[in-house]
KEKE-3310 file (N, C-alpha, C; in steps of 0.2 Angstrom, whole numbers, plus 5000, padded with zeros to 4 digits):
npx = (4851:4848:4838:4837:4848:4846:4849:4854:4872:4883:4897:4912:4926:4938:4951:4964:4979:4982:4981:4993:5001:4996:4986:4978:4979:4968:4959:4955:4954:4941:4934:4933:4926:4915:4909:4908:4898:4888:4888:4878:4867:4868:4863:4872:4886:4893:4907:4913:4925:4938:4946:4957:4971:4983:4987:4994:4995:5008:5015:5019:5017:5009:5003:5010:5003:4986:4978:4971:4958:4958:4957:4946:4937:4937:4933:4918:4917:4920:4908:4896:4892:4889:4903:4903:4917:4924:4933:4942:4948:4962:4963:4965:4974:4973:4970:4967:4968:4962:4948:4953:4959:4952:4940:4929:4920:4924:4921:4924:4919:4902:4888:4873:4856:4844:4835:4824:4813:4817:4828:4843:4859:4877:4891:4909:4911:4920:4927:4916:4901:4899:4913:4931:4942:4957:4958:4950:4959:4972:4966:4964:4975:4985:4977:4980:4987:5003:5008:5005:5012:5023:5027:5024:5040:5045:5055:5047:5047:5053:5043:5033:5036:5037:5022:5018:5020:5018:5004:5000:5006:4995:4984:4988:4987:4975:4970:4952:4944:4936:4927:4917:4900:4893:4880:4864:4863:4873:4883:4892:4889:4876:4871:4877:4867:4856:4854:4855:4842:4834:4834:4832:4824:4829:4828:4838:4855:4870:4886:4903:4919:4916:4917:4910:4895:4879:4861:4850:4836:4832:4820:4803:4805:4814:4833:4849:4864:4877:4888:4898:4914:4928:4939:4932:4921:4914:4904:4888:4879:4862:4851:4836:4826:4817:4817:4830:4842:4855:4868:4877:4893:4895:4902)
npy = (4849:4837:4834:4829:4819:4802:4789:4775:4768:4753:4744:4734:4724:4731:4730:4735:4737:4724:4712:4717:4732:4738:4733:4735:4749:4750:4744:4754:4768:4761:4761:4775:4781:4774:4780:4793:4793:4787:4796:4806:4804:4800:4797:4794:4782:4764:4759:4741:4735:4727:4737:4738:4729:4728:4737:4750:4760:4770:4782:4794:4791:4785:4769:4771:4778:4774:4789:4792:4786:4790:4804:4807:4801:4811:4821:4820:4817:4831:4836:4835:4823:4807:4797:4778:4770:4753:4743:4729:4713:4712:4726:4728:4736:4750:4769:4783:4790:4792:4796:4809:4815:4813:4812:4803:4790:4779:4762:4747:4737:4728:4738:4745:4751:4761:4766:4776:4764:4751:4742:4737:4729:4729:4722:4720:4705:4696:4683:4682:4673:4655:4644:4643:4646:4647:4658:4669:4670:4673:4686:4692:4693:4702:4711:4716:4728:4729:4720:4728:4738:4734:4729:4745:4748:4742:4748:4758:4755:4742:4734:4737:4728:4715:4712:4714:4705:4693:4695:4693:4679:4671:4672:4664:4653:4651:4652:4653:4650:4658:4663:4651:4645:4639:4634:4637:4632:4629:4643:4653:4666:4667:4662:4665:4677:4672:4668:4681:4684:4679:4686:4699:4711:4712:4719:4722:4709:4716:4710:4709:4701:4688:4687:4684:4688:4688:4684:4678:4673:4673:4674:4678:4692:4696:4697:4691:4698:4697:4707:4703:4706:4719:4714:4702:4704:4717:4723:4731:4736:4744:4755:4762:4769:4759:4748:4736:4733:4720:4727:4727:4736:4744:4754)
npz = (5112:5123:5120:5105:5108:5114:5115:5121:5118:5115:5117:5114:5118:5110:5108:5107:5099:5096:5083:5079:5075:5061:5058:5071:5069:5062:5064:5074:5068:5065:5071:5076:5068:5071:5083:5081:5073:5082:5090:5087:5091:5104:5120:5130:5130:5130:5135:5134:5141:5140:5131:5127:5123:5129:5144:5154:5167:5171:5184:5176:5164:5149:5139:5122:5107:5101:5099:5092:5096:5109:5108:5100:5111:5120:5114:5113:5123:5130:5122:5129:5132:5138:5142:5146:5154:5158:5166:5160:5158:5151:5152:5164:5171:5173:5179:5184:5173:5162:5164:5174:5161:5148:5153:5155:5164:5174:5177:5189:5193:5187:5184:5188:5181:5178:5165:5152:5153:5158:5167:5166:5169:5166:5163:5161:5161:5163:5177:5181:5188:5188:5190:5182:5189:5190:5184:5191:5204:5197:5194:5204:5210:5201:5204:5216:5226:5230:5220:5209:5211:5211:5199:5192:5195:5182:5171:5158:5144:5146:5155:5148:5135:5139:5142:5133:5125:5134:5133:5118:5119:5127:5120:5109:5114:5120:5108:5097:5107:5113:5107:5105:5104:5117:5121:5126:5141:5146:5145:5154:5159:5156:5166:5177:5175:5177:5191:5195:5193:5199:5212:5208:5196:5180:5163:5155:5153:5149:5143:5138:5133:5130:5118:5108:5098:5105:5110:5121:5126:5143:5153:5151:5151:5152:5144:5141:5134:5124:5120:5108:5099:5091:5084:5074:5072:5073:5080:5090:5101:5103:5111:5110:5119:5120:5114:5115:5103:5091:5084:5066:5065:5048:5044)
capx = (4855:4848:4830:4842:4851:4841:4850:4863:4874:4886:4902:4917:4932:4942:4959:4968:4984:4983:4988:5000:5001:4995:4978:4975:4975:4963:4952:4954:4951:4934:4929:4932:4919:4907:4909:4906:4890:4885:4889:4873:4859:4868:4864:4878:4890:4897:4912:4911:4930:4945:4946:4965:4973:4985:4988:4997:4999:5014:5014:5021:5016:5006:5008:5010:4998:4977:4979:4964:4954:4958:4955:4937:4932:4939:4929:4912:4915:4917:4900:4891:4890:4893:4906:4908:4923:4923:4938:4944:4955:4966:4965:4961:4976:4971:4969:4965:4971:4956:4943:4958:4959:4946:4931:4926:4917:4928:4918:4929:4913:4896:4886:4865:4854:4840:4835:4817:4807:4819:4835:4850:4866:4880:4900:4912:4909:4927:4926:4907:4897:4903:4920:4936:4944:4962:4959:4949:4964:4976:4964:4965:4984:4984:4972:4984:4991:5009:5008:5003:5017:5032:5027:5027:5046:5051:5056:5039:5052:5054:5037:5025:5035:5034:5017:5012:5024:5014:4997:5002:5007:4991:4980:4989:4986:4966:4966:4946:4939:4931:4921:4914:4895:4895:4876:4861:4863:4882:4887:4891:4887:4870:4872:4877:4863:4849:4854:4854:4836:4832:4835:4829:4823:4833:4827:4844:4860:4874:4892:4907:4922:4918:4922:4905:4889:4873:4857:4850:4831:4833:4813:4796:4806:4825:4838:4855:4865:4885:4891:4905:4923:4929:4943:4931:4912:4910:4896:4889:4872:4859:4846:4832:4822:4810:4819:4837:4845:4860:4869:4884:4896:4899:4905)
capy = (4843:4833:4832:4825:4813:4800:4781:4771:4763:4747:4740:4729:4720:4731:4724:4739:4734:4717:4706:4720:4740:4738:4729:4739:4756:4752:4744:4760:4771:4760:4762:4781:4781:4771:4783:4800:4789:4786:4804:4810:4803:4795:4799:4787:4776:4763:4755:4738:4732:4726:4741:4738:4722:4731:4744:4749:4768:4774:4790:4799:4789:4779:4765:4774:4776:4774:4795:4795:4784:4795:4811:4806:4801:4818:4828:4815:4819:4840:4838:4832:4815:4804:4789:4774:4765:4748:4739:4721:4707:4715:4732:4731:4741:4760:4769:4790:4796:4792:4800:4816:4819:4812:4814:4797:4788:4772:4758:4741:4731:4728:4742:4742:4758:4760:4771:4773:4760:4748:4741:4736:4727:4730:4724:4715:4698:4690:4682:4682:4666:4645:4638:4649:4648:4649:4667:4672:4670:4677:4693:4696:4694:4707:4720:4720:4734:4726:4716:4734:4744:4730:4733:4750:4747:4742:4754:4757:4751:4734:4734:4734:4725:4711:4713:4714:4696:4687:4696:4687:4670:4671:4673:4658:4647:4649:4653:4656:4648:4664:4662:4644:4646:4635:4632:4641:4627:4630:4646:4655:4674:4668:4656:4671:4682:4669:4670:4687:4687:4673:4689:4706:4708:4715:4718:4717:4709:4714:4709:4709:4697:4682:4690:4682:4688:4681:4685:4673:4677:4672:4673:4681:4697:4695:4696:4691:4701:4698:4712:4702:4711:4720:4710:4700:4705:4725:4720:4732:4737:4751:4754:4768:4768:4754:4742:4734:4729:4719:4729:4725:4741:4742:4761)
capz = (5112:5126:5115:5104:5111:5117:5115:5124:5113:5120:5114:5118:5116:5104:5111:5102:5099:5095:5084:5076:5075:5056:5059:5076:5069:5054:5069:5077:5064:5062:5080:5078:5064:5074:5088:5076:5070:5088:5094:5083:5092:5111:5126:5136:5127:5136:5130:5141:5143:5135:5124:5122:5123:5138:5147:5162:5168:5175:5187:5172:5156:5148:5133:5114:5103:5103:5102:5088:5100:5116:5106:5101:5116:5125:5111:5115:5132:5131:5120:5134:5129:5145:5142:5151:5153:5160:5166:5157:5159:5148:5153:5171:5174:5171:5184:5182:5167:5158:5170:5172:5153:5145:5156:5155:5171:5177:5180:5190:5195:5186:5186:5189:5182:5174:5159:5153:5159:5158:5171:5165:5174:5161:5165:5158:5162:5167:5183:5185:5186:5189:5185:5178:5197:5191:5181:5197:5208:5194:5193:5211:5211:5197:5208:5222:5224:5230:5213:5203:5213:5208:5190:5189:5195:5178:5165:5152:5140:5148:5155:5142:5130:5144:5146:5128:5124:5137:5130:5112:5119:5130:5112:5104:5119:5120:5102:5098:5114:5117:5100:5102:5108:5122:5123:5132:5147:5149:5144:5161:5157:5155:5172:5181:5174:5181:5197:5199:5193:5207:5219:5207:5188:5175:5158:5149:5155:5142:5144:5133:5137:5125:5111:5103:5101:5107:5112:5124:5132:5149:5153:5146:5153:5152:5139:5141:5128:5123:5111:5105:5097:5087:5080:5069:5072:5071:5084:5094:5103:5102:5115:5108:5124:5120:5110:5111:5096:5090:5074:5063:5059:5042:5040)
cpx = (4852:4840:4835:4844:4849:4842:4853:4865:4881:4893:4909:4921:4937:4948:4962:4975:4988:4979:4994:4999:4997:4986:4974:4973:4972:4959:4951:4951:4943:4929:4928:4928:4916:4907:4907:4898:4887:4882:4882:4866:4861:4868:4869:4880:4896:4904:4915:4917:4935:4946:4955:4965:4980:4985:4988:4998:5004:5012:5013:5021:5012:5006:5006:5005:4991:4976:4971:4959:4953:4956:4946:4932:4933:4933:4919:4909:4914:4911:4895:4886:4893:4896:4906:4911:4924:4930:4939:4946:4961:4969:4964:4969:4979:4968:4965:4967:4966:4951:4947:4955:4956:4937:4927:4925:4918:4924:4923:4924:4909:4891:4877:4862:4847:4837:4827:4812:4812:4825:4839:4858:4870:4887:4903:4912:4916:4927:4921:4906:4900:4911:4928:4940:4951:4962:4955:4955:4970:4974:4966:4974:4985:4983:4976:4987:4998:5010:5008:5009:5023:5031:5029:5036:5051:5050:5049:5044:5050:5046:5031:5027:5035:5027:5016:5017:5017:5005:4997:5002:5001:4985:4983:4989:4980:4965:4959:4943:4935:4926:4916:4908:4896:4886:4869:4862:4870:4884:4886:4889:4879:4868:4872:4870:4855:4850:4854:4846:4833:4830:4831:4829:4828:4829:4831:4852:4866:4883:4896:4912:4922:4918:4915:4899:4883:4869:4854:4843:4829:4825:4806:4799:4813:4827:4844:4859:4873:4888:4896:4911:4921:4934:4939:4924:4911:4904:4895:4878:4868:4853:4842:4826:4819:4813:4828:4840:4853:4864:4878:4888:4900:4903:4913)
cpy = (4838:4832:4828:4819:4808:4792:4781:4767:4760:4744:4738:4725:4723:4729:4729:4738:4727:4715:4710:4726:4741:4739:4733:4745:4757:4751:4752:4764:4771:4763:4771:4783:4780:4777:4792:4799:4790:4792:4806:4809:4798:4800:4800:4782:4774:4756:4749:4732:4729:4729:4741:4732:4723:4736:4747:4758:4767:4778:4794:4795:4783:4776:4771:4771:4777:4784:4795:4793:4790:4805:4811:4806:4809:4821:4825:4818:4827:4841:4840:4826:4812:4798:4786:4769:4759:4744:4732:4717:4710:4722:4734:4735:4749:4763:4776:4793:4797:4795:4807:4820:4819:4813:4810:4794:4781:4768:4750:4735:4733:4734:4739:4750:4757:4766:4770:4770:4754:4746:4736:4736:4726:4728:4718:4708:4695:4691:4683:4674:4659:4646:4646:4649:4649:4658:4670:4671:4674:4685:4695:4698:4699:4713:4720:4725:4734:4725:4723:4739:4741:4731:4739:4751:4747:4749:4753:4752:4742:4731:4732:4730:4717:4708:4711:4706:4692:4687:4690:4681:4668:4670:4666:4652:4646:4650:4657:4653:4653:4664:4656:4644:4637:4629:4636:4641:4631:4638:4653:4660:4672:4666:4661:4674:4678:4669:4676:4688:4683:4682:4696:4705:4713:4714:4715:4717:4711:4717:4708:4703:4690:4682:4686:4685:4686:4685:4679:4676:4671:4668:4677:4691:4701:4693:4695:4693:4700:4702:4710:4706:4714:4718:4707:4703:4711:4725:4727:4734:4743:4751:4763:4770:4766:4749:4741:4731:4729:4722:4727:4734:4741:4750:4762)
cpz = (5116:5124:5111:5103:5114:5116:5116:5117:5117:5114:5118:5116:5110:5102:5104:5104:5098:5086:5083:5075:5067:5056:5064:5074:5062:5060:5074:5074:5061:5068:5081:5073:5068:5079:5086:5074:5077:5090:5091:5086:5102:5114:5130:5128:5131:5134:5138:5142:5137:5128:5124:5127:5130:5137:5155:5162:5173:5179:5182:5166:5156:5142:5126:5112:5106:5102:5098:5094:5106:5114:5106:5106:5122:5121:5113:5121:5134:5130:5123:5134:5136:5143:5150:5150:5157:5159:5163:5158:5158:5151:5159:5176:5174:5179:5184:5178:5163:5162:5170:5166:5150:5148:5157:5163:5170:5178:5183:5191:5189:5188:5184:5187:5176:5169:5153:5157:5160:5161:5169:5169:5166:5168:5160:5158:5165:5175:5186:5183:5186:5185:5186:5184:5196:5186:5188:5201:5203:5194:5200:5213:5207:5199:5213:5221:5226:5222:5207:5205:5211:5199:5188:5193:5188:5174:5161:5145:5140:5150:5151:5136:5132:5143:5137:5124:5127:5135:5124:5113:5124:5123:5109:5107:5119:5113:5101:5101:5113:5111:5098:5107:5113:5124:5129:5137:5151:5149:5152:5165:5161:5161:5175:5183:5178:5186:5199:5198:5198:5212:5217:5198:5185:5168:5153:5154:5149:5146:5139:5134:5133:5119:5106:5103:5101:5111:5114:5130:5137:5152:5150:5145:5153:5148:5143:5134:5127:5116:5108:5103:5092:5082:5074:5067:5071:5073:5088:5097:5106:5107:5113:5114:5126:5120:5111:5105:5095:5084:5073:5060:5053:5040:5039)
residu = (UNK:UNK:UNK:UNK:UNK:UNK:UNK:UNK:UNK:UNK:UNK:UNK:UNK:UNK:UNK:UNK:UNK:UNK:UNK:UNK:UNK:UNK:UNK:UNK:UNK:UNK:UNK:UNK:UNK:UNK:UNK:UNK:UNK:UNK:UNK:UNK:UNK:UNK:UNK:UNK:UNK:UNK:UNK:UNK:UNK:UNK:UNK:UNK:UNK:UNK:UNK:UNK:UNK:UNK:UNK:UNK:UNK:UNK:UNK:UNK:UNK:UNK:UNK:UNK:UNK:UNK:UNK:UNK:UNK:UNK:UNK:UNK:UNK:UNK:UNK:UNK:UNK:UNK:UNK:UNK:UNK:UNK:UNK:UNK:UNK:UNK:UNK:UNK:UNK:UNK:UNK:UNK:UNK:UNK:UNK:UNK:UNK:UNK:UNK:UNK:UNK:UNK:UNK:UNK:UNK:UNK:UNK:UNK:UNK:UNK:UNK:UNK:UNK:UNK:UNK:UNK:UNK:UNK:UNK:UNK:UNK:UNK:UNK:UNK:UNK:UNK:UNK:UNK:UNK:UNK:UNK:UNK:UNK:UNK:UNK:UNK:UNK:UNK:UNK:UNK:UNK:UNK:UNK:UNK:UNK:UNK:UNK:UNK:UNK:UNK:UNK:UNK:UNK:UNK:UNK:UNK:UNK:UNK:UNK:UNK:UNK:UNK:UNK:UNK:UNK:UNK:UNK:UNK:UNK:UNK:UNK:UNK:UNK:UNK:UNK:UNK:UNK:UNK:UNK:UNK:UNK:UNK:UNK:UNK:UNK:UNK:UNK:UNK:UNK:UNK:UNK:UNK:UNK:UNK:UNK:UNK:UNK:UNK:UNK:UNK:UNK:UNK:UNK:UNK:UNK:UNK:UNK:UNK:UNK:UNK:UNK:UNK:UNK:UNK:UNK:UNK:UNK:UNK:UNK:UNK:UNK:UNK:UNK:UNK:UNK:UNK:UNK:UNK:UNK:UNK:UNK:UNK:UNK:UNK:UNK:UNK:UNK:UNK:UNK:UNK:UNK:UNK:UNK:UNK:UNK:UNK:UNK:UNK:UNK:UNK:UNK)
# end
């Protein structure tokens, strides 16, 4: 197996759960294809944020539903396939159930590693790079754990139908902001991604979070890469140990 397996594959934003139970578990159902396709030739697959639209654990529960999703990645993960899961806007509040039961490896930061010949910074992207200072002060009030401990107070009941109102009315307020390229100049990902090469090189930076995707070569040696959603793109990204590539899943 480990002759085999020999590619990372990348993806991000599936926001399961949204806009409605109908639409999410076809999206689901696509992602657990893509994830059977992948299975045949990964190494590491790294699922890079906002894979549900929320998600709050309890002590003793967690929200309904995604079971196809969480079965696959269990069976992915006994094979000896390494997931990683990468915290989001959205779902940054999961804690150990998925590491527990599934096997999968938590990421809450930015991670750095290199594979082949090649080093790669992969994270989500919310709350990197200029500007956005009021979602930076709301994440942080979010990550307290005050703030995480008066939640899990209310009933799941009350809770996540709470949480998933203010998800919805938060969607019809930015609408497709997160879809409207911004510009090589402007766009902040990329902005980030220069600065960190100021200090150390990276070959590929790839982030999730704007729900767009876009290639963006930094300099003679650096990619900037955004694997956009799954809501509309079926975007995601294959690294074979030489070459990255952006693909569309059509299975």
């Amino acid at each position: 197996m480990a002759n085999e397996q020999s590619k990372l594959y990348f993806a991000s934003d599936f926001h399961l759960g949204a806009p409605d139970a109908k639409s999410s578990l076809e999206r689901e159902k696509r992602i657990v294809r893509w994830l059977e396709m992948a299975s045949k030739d990964a190494a590491e697959i790294y699922l890079v944020g906002d894979i549900f639209d929320f998600w709050f654990e309890y002590k003793h529960a967690v929200p309904k539903g995604f079971i196809r999703l969480q079965g696959k990645l269990a069976e992915l993960s006994d094979s000896g396939i390494k997931i990683h899961f990468f915290i989001g806007n959205h779902d940054m509040w999961m804690f150990d159930y998925f590491p527990k039961e599934l096997g999968v490896q938590m990421h809450r930061e930015p991670i750095q590693f290199t594979f082949g010949n090649k080093k790669f910074f992969v994270g989500h992207g919310d709350g990197l790079g200029p500007g956005d200072y009021g979602y930076k002060f709301i994440k942080k009030v979010f990550a307290s754990k005050v703030c995480q401990w008066l939640f899990a107070r209310l009933h799941p009941n009350f809770g996540i139908a709470v949480a998933n109102f203010w998800s919805r009315k938060s969607r019809k307020v930015n609408g497709n902001s997160d879809e409207i390229f911004l510009g090589e100049a402007y766009e902040w990902l990329a902005i980030y991604a220069k600065e960190i090469l100021q200090k150390e090189h990276f070959d590929y930076f790839i982030f999730g979070h704007r729900h767009l995707p876009m290639e963006i070569q930094l300099n003679e040696k650096s990619t900037y890469i955004n694997i956009g959603d799954w809501i509309r793109h079926n975007t995601y990204a294959v690294f074979d140990g030489e070459e990255l590539k952006m693909e569309v899943w059509e299975g």
